[in-house]
C-alpha positions as CSV (number, residue, x, y, z in Angstrom):
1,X,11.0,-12.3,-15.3
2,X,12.3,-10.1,-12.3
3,X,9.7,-11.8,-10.0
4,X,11.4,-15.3,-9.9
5,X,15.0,-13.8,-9.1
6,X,13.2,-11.7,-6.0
7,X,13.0,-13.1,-2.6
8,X,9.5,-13.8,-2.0
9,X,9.7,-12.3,1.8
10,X,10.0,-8.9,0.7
11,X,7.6,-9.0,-1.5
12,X,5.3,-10.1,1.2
13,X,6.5,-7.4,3.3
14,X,6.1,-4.6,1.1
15,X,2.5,-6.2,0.4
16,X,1.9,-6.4,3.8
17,X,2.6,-2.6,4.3
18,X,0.7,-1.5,1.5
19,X,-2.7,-3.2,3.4
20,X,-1.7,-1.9,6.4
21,X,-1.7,1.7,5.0
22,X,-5.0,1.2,3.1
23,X,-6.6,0.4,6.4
24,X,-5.2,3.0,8.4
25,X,-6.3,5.4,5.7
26,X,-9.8,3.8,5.9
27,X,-10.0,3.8,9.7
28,X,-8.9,7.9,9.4
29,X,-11.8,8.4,6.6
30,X,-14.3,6.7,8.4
31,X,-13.4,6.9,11.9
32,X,-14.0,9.2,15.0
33,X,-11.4,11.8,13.4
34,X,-12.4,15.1,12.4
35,X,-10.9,18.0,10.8
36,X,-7.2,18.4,9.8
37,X,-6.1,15.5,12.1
38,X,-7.9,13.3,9.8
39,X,-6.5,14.7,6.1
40,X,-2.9,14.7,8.1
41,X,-3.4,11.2,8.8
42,X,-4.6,9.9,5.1
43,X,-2.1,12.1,3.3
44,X,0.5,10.8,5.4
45,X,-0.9,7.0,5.2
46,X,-1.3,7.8,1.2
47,X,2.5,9.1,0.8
48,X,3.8,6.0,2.6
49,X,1.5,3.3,0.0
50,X,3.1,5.6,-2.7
51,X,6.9,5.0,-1.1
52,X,6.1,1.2,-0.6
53,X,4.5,0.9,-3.7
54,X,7.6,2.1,-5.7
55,X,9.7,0.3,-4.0
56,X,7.7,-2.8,-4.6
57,X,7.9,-1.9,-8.7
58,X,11.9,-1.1,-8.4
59,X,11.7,-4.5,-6.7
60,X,9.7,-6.9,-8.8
61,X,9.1,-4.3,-11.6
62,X,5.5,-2.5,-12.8
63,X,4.1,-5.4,-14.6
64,X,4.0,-7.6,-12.0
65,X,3.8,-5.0,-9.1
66,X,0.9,-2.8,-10.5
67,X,-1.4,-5.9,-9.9
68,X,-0.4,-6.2,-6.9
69,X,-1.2,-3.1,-5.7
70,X,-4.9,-2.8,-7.5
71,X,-5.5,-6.3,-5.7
72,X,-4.5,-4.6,-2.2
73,X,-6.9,-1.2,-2.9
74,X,-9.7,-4.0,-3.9
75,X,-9.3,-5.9,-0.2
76,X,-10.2,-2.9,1.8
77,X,-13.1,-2.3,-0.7
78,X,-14.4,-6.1,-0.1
């Protein structure tokens, strides 16, 4: 398993980043933004989870990582 062999930090990290992003992307959606300000800011926020979240799978591969990720996207909907 690729997860054992991985230094747990990073994982964290990239974790770490991927909740960041979600709530960004939240506060844009539901924020005081309007307009085009507010899609630039999700897509952008969006593109990064997608960057971090590949790199998490290249990292600690997509069985372990996809989990990972659902469990972040559940967070910001608790």
């Amino acid at each position: 398993m690729m997860l054992q062999s991985t230094n747990q930090s990073e994982v964290a990290i990239l974790l770490s980043q991927i909740d960041a992003e979600y709530a960004s992307a939240s506060t844009a959606l539901y924020g005081l933004s309007s307009g085009s300000t507010r899609h630039a800011v999700i897509s952008a926020r969006m593109e990064h989870i997608q960057s971090v979240s590949q790199h998490l799978i290249d990292t600690i591969g997509q069985e372990a990582a996809l989990p990972l990720i659902v469990a972040a996207m559940d967070r910001l909907n608790s």
